[in-house]
Backbone as a ProteinNet text record, in pm:
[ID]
protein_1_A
[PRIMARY]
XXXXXXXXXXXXXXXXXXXXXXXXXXXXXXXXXXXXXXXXXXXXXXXXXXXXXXXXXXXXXXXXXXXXXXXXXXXXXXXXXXXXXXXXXXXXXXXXXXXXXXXXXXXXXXXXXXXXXXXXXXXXXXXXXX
[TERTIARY]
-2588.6	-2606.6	-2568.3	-2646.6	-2591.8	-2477.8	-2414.4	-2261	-2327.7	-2430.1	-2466.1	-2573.1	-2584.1	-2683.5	-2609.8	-2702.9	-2644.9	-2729.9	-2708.2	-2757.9	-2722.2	-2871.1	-2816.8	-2920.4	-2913	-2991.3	-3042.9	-3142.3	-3210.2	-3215.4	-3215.5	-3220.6	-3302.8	-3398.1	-3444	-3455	-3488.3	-3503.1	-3533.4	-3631.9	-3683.9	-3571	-3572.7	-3437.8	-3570.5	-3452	-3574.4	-3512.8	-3563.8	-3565.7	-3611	-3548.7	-3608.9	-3738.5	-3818.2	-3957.9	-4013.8	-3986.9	-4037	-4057.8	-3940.3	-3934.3	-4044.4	-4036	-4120.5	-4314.8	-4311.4	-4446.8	-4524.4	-4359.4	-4424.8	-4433.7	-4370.9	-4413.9	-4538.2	-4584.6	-4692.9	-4825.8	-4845	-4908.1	-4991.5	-4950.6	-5008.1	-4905.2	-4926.5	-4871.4	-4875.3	-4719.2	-4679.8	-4674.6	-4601.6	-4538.5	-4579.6	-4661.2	-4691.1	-4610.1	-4647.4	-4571.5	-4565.9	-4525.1	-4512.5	-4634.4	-4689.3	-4827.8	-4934.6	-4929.4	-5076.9	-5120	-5019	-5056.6	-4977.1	-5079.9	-5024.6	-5111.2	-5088	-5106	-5294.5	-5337.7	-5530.4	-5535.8	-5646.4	-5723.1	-5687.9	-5824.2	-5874.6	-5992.3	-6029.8	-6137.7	-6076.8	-6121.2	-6110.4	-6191.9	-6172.5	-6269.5	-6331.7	-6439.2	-6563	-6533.2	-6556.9	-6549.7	-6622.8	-6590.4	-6695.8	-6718.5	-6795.6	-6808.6	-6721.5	-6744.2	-6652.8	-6736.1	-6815.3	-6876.8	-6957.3	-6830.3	-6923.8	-6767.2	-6844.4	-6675.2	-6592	-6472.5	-6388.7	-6419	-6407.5	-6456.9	-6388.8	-6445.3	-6317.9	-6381.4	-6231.9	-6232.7	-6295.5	-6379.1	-6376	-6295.5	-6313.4	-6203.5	-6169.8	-6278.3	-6215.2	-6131.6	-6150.7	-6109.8	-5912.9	-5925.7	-5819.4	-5739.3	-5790.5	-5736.5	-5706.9	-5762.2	-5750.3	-5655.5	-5671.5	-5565.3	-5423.5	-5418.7	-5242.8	-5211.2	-5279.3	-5261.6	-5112.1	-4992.8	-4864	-4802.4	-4855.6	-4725.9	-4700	-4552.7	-4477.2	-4445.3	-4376.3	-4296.7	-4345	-4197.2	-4207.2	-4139.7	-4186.3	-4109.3	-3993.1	-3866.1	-3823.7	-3785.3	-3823.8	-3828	-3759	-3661.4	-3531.9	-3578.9	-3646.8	-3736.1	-3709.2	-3632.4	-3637.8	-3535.5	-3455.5	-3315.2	-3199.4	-3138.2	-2983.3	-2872.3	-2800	-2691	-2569.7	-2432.6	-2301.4	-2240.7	-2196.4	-2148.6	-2066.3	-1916.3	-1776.5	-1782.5	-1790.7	-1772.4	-1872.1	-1967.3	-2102.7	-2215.7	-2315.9	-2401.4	-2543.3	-2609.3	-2674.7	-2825.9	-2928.1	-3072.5	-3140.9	-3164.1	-3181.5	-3323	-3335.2	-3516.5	-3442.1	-3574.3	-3545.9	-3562.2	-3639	-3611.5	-3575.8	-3415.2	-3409.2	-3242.7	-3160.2	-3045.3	-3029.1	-2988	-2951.2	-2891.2	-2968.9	-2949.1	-2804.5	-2700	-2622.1	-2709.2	-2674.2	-2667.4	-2542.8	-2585.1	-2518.1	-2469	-2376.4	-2420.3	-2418.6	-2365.3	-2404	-2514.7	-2548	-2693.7	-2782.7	-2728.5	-2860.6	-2925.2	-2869.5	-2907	-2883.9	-2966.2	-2963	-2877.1	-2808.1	-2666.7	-2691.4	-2813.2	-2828.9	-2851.5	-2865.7	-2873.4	-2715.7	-2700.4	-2539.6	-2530.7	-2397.4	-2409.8	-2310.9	-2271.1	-2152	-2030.6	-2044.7	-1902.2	-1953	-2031.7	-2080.8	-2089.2	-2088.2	-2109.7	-2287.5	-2378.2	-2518.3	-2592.1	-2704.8	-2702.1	-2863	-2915.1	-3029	-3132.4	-3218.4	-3362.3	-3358.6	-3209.5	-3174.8	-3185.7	-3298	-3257.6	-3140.3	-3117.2	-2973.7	-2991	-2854.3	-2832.8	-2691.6	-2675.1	-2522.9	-2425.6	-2388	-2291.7	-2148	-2071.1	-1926.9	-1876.5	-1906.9	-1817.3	-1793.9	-1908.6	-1888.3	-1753.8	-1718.2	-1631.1	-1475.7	-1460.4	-1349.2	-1250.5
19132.6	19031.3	18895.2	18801.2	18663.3	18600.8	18556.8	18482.9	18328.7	18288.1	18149.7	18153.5	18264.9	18342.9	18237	18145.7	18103.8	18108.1	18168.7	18205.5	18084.4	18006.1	17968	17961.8	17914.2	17955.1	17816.9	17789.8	17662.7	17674.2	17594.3	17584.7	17459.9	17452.6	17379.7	17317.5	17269.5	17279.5	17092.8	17099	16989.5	16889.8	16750.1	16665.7	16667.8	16704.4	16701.8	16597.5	16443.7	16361.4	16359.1	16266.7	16250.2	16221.2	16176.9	16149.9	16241.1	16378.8	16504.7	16591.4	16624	16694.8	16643.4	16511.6	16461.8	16474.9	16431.2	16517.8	16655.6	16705.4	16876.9	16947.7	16866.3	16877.6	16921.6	16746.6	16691.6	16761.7	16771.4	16835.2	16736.9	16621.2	16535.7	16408.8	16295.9	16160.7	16064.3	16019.6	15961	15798.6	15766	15667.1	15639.7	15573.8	15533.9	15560.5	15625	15658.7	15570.6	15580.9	15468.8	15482.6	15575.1	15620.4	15644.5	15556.5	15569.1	15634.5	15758.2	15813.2	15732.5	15777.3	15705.2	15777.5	15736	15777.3	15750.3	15824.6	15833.6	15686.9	15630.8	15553.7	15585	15493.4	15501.4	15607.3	15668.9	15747.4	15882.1	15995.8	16111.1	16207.5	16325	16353.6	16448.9	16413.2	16545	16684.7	16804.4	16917.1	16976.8	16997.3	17018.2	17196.4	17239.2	17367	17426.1	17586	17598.2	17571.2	17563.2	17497	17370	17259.9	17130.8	17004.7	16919	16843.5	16776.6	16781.3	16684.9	16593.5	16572.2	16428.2	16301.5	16160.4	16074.2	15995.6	15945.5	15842.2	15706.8	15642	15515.4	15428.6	15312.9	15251.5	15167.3	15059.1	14956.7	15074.9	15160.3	15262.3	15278.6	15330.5	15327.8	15191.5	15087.5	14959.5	14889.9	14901.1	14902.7	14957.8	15106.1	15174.3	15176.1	15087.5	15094.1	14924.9	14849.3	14697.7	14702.6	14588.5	14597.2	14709.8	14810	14893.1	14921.4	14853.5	14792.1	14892.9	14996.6	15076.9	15175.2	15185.5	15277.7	15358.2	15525.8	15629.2	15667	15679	15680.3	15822.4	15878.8	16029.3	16062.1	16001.4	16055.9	16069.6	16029.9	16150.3	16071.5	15961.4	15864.3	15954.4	16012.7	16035.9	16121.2	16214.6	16274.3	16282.5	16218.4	16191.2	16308.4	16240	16246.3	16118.9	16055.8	15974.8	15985.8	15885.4	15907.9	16041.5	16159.3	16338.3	16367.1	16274.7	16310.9	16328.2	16433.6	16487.2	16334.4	16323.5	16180.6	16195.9	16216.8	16188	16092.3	15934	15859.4	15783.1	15644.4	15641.4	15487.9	15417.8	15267.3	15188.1	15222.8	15142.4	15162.2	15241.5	15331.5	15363.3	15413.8	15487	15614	15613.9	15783.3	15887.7	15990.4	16095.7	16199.9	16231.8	16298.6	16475.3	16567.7	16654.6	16765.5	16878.4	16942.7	17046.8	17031.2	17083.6	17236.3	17305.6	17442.5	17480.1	17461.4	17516.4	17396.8	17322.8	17195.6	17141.1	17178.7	17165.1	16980.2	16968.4	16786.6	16726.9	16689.9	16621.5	16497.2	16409.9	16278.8	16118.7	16103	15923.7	15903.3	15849.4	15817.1	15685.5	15575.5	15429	15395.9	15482	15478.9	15394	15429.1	15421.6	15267.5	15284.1	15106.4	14998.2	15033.2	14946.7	14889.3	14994.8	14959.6	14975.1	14882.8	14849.9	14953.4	14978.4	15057.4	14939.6	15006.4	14923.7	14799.1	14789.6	14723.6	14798.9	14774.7	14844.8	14815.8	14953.4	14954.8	14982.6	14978.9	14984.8	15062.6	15146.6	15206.6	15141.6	15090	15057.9	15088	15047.9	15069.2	14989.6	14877.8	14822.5	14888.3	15018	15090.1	15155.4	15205.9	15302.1	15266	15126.4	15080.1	15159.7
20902.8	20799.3	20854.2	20787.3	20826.1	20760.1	20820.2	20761.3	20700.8	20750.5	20688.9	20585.9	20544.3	20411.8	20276.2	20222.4	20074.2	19979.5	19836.9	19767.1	19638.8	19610.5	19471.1	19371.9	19200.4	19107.7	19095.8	19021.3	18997	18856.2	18706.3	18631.2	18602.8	18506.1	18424.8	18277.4	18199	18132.3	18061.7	17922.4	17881.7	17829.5	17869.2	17728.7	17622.1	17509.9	17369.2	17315.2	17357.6	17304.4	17187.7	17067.4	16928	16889.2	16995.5	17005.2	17049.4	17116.8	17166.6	17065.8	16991.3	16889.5	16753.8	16753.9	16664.1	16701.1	16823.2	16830.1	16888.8	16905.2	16895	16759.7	16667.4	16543.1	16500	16528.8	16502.4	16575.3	16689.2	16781.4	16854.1	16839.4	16896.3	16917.6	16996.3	17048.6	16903	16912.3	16731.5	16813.8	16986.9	17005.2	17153.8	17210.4	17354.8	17429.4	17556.7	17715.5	17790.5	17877.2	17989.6	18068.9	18068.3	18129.2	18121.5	18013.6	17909.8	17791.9	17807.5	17683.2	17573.3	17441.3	17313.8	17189.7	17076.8	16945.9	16965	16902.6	16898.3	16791.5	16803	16736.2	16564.5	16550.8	16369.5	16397.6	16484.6	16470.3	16537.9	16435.5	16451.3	16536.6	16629.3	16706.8	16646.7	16645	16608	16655	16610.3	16606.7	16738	16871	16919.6	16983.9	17008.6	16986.8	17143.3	17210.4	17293.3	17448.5	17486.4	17591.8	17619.2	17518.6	17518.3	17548.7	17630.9	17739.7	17602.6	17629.8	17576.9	17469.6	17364.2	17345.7	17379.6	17428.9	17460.2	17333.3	17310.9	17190.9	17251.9	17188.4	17251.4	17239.9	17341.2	17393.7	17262.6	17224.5	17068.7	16959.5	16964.1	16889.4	16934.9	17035.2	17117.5	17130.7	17126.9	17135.9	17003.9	16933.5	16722.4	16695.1	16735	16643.4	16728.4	16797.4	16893.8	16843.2	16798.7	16776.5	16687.1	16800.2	16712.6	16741.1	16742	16827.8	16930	16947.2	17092.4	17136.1	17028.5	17102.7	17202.9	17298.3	17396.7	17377.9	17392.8	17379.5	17504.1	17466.7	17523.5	17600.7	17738.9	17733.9	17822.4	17897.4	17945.2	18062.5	18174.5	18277.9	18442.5	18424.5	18538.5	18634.5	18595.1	18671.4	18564	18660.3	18597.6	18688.6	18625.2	18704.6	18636.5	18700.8	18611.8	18650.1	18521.8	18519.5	18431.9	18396.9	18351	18289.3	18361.9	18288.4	18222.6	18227.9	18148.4	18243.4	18178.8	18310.2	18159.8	18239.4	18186.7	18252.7	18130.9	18176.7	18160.8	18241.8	18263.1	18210.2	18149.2	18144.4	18167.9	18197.7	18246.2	18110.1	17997.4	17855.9	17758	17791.4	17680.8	17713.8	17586.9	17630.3	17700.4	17784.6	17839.4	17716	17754.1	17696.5	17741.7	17688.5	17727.1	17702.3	17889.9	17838.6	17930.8	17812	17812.2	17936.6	18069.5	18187.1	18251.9	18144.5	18139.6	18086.5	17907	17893.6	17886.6	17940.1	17959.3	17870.5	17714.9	17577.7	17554.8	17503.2	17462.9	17374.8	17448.2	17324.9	17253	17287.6	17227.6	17287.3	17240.5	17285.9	17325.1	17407.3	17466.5	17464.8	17385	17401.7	17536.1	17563.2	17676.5	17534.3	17474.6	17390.5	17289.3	17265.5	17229	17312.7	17431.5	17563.9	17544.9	17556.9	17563.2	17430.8	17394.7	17295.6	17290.6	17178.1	17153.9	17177.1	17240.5	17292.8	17425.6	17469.8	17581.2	17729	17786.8	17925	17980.2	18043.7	18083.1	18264.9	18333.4	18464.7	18440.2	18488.2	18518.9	18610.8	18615.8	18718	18736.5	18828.3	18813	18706.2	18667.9	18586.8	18427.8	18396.4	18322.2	18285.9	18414.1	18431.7	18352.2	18332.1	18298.2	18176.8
[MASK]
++++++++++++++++++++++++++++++++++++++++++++++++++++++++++++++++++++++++++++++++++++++++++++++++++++++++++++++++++++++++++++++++++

Protein backbone atom coordinates (compact mmCIF):
# COMPACT_ATOMS: atom_id res chain seq x y z
CA UNK A 1 0.00 0.00 0.00
CA UNK A 2 0.95 3.54 -0.47
CA UNK A 3 1.74 5.70 2.59
CA UNK A 4 0.99 8.93 0.40
CA UNK A 5 -2.64 7.47 -0.53
CA UNK A 6 -5.23 10.54 0.51
CA UNK A 7 -8.63 10.12 0.53
CA UNK A 8 -11.15 13.01 0.53
CA UNK A 9 -15.07 13.77 -0.03
CA UNK A 10 -16.30 16.68 -2.18
CA UNK A 11 -19.59 18.21 -1.28
CA UNK A 12 -21.87 20.47 -3.05
CA UNK A 13 -24.61 22.02 -2.86
CA UNK A 14 -27.01 25.23 -4.22
CA UNK A 15 -27.06 28.91 -1.90
CA UNK A 16 -30.91 29.21 -2.04
CA UNK A 17 -30.88 32.67 -2.25
CA UNK A 18 -34.33 34.52 -1.68
CA UNK A 19 -34.57 35.06 -5.34
CA UNK A 20 -33.95 31.20 -6.07
CA UNK A 21 -36.53 30.01 -3.99
CA UNK A 22 -38.82 32.62 -5.40
CA UNK A 23 -38.43 31.46 -8.89
CA UNK A 24 -38.39 27.84 -8.37
CA UNK A 25 -41.63 28.59 -7.20
CA UNK A 26 -42.58 30.27 -9.97
CA UNK A 27 -40.95 28.11 -12.64
CA UNK A 28 -39.68 30.70 -14.36
CA UNK A 29 -37.16 34.14 -14.06
CA UNK A 30 -39.13 36.91 -11.58
CA UNK A 31 -35.61 39.30 -11.50
CA UNK A 32 -32.62 39.73 -14.19
CA UNK A 33 -29.10 37.85 -13.98
CA UNK A 34 -26.03 39.16 -14.52
CA UNK A 35 -26.02 37.14 -17.70
CA UNK A 36 -28.78 37.91 -19.46
CA UNK A 37 -31.25 36.03 -18.23
CA UNK A 38 -34.39 37.89 -16.96
CA UNK A 39 -38.20 37.90 -16.51
CA UNK A 40 -40.12 37.12 -20.29
CA UNK A 41 -41.76 40.04 -22.01
CA UNK A 42 -45.57 41.21 -22.40
CA UNK A 43 -45.92 38.39 -24.83
CA UNK A 44 -46.65 34.91 -24.00
CA UNK A 45 -45.22 31.88 -25.93
CA UNK A 46 -47.43 29.99 -28.12
CA UNK A 47 -48.06 26.38 -27.46
CA UNK A 48 -45.80 24.62 -29.64
CA UNK A 49 -46.16 20.99 -30.41
CA UNK A 50 -43.21 18.21 -29.54
CA UNK A 51 -40.99 18.38 -32.70
CA UNK A 52 -41.18 22.07 -33.44
CA UNK A 53 -37.81 24.59 -32.18
CA UNK A 54 -38.11 26.71 -29.22
CA UNK A 55 -40.03 29.65 -29.52
CA UNK A 56 -37.89 32.96 -29.07
CA UNK A 57 -39.70 35.86 -27.78
CA UNK A 58 -39.03 38.80 -29.78
CA UNK A 59 -36.68 41.21 -28.96
CA UNK A 60 -39.22 44.76 -28.50
CA UNK A 61 -41.08 42.25 -26.53
CA UNK A 62 -38.13 41.35 -24.39
CA UNK A 63 -37.04 44.97 -24.19
CA UNK A 64 -40.83 46.39 -23.15
CA UNK A 65 -41.44 44.06 -20.78
CA UNK A 66 -37.92 44.56 -18.62
CA UNK A 67 -38.38 48.66 -19.00
CA UNK A 68 -37.50 50.08 -15.21
CA UNK A 69 -36.50 47.07 -13.83
CA UNK A 70 -33.05 47.69 -12.43
CA UNK A 71 -32.87 45.03 -10.36
CA UNK A 72 -30.20 42.52 -10.12
CA UNK A 73 -30.67 39.21 -8.64
CA UNK A 74 -28.49 38.64 -6.32
CA UNK A 75 -27.16 34.79 -6.50
CA UNK A 76 -24.28 34.31 -4.31
CA UNK A 77 -22.02 32.52 -7.11
CA UNK A 78 -18.78 34.83 -7.38
CA UNK A 79 -16.80 33.14 -4.50
CA UNK A 80 -16.82 31.23 -0.81
CA UNK A 81 -14.73 32.05 1.50
CA UNK A 82 -14.42 32.01 5.53
CA UNK A 83 -14.30 34.97 6.87
CA UNK A 84 -14.54 36.28 10.79
CA UNK A 85 -15.86 32.22 11.63
CA UNK A 86 -18.19 32.53 8.90
CA UNK A 87 -17.97 30.23 5.85
CA UNK A 88 -19.47 33.26 3.21
CA UNK A 89 -20.87 32.90 -0.49
CA UNK A 90 -19.84 35.83 -2.25
CA UNK A 91 -21.65 37.94 -5.36
CA UNK A 92 -20.14 41.34 -6.48
CA UNK A 93 -23.76 43.34 -6.09
CA UNK A 94 -25.06 42.03 -3.39
CA UNK A 95 -24.62 40.91 0.42
CA UNK A 96 -22.90 37.65 1.09
CA UNK A 97 -24.77 34.91 1.99
CA UNK A 98 -23.78 33.13 5.27
CA UNK A 99 -23.51 29.39 5.01
CA UNK A 100 -23.78 26.76 6.91
CA UNK A 101 -20.23 24.67 6.90
CA UNK A 102 -21.25 21.28 7.70
CA UNK A 103 -24.61 20.86 5.83
CA UNK A 104 -23.97 23.71 3.60
CA UNK A 105 -27.62 24.78 4.27
CA UNK A 106 -28.20 28.67 3.55
CA UNK A 107 -28.23 30.80 6.53
CA UNK A 108 -29.05 34.22 4.81
CA UNK A 109 -28.03 37.52 3.70
CA UNK A 110 -25.08 38.44 6.15
CA UNK A 111 -24.57 42.46 7.02
CA UNK A 112 -21.27 41.59 8.68
CA UNK A 113 -23.01 42.96 11.82
CA UNK A 114 -24.54 46.23 10.18
CA UNK A 115 -21.24 47.05 8.66
CA UNK A 116 -22.60 46.60 4.83
CA UNK A 117 -25.49 48.09 3.76
CA UNK A 118 -28.24 46.12 1.40
CA UNK A 119 -27.80 46.86 -2.35
CA UNK A 120 -24.15 48.34 -1.74
CA UNK A 121 -21.44 46.37 -3.39
CA UNK A 122 -19.24 45.18 -1.04
CA UNK A 123 -15.29 44.19 -0.83
CA UNK A 124 -14.17 42.16 2.25
CA UNK A 125 -11.31 43.37 3.61
CA UNK A 126 -9.26 43.35 6.78
CA UNK A 127 -10.57 46.32 8.14
CA UNK A 128 -13.73 44.22 8.66
CA UNK A 129 -12.25 42.12 11.05
CA UNK A 130 -12.18 44.79 13.79
Amino acid sequence: SDGNKRVFTVRSRFVETEYMKQEEEAQEFLVRGTFGTGPRGFLNSPKAGIDEDPWAEPLLSRIWGNVGKVDIKNSANTQVISFGGKVLALFEAGLPHRIDPVSLETLGEDDMGGVLKKGTPAKLTSSLSS
